[in-house]
C-alpha positions, 0 to 999 in steps of 0.5 A, a space after each residue: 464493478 469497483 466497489 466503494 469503501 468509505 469509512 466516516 471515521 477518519 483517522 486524526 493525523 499523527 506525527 511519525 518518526 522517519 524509518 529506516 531504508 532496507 535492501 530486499 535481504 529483509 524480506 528473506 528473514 521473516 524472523 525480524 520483528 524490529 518493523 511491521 511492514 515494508 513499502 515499496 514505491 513503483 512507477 509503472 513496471 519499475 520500482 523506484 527507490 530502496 525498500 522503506 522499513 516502517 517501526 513507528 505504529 503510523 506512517 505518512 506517505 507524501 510526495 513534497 516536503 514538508 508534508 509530513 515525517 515519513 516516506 517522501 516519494 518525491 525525494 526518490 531519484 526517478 528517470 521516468 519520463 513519462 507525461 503521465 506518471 509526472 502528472 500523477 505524480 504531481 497529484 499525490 500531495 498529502 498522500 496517505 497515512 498507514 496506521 497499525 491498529 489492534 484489529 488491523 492496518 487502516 489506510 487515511 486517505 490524505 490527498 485531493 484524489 481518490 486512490 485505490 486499494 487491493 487486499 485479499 482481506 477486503 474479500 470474501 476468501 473464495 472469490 476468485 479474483 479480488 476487487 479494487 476498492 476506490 477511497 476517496 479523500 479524507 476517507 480511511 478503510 481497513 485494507 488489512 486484517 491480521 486474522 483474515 491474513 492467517 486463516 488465508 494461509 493453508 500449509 498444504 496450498 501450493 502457492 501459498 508454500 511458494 510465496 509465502 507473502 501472498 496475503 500479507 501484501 497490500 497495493 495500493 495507486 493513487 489518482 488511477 484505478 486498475 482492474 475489470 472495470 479500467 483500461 488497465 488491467 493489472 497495477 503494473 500499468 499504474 503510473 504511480 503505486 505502492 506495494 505494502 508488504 506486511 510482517 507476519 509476526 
């Protein structure tokens, strides 16, 4: 079954000052520390918009301005057509708040509707697949862990040598679940989603 993250202690609101747009080059040069992490914004199977770089220590992500300084989903140029993906769109609001704390990264959720989040540091590390966890509004959860991250990494692990990003991405859908308990089994079937790929420092 989805398991249900809330955490009480919501984080307040902070102003973020806007980051800087980067092409995917940034990902093959783990040697820049100038940002924390890279999000990308999908609709369905296609990514929508350039790779948002994130500097400040918090960042909002909305879909109208002026909700917010950070990330604004709904100025990104979008051909989809689809009644649903406008509908969840449409749904986003307020959106959430990615915030960089000493024992990890949380994640406020600031709209009306619950979104859902994948971390493989959410997990117990020998699960064989990981779970999505539903966080309702006004609700925050440590979607992830920078020690859990690296004890993840085993030099000798094949798929680990062969992404070296595998346990430093979050993804994360607003309004639409995925996974065993939904219809939709992978998050590439969710109509609007958010890929975090976080700096290995």
């Amino acid at each position: 079954s989805v398991e249900e993250e809330e955490n009480a202690s919501a984080h307040h609101h902070q102003p973020c000052l806007p980051s800087c747009f980067v092409d995917s080059q940034l990902l093959l040069e783990p040697g820049d520390r100038s940002h924390w992490c890279v999000v990308a914004y999908w609709e369905e199977k296609t990514r929508v918009g350039r790779l948002y770089c994130v500097q400040e220590p918090s960042l909002d992500i909305f879909y109208d301005l002026p909700q917010g300084n950070g990330f604004c989903l709904g100025q990104l140029s979008s051909d989809n057509k689809s009644q649903l993906v406008q509908k969840v769109r449409s749904k986003i609001g307020c959106g959430i708040q990615l915030t960089r704390e000493v024992d990890g990264v949380w994640v406020y959720n600031r709209s009306t509707y619950p979104i859902f989040i994948k971390s493989a540091t959410l997990d117990n590390p020998d699960s064989r697949t990981l779970l999505v966890h539903k966080v309702f509004p006004g609700f925050s959860i440590k979607a992830f862990d920078y020690e859990k991250a690296y004890s993840l990494r085993r030099p000798n692990d094949h798929e680990f040598m062969q992404q070296p990003w595998t346990g430093f991405t979050v993804q994360i859908s607003f309004v639409k679940g995925w996974g065993q308990c939904y219809t939709r089994q992978f998050i590439s079937s969710c109509p609007c989603w958010l890929e975090v790929i976080f700096n290995s420092r």
